[in-house]
N, C-alpha and C positions, 0 to 999 in steps of 0.2 A: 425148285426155286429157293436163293435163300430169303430166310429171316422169315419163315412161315410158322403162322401160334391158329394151335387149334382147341376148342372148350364146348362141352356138352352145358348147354345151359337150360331152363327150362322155367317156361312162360309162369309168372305167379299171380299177374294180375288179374281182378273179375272176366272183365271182357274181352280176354286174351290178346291176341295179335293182331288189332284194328288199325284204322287210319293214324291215327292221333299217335300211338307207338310206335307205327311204321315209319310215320315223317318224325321222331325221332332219333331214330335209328337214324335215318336217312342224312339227315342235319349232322349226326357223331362222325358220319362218314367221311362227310364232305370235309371236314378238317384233318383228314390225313391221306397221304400218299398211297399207305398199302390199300387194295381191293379186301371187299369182305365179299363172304359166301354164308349162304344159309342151306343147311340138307336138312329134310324132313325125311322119312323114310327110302326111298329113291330118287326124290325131286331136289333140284339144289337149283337154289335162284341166285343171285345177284342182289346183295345188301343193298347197293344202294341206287335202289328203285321200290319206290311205293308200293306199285303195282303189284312187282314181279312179288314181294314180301307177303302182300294181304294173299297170292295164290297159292302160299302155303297152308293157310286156312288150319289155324291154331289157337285152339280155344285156349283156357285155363290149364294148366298141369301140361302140357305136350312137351316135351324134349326137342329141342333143337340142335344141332352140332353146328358153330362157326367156325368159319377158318378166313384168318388174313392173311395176303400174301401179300410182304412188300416192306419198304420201309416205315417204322409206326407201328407195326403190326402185334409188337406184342404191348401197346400203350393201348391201342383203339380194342384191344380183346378188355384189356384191363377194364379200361372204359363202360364198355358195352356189359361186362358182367357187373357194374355197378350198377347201371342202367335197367339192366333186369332185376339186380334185388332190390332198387326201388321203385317198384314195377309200373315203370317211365314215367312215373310223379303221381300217378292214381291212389289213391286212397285205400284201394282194395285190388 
């Protein structure tokens, strides 16, 4: 497919990959057309759904690898890697 960005990012917040960062994420989504993906080790969910994200089960320090595929996709990577080095507006 074209117009696919893919980025190793990695969680920095205290309480890692919970609710409140997952409907984050989830919200950056929904403002663009390409699909995002989240792999953990062999598991690869579907960005943007709550659910599928918190089954990732990702504390503090974990590596993630995203990929959008679509149009937007290297704007919403862009995004998203801001989004993690402010680690989704938490303090810590």
């Amino acid at each position: 497919m074209e117009n696919v960005k893919a980025k190793t990012l990695r969680i920095s917040n205290s309480l890692g990959l919970h609710a409140r960062a997952a409907a984050r994420i989830v919200d950056l989504v929904k403002r663009y057309e390409a699909k995002l993906y989240f792999r953990k080790d062999d598991q690869e969910v579907d960005g943007s759904s709550i659910l599928s994200l918190l089954t990732l089960c990702c504390p503090k320090g974990t590596e993630v690898e995203v990929r959008a595929e679509g149009p937007g996709a290297q704007e919403l990577i862009r995004e998203l890697e801001s989004l993690f080095e402010q680690r989704f507006g938490e303090k810590e």
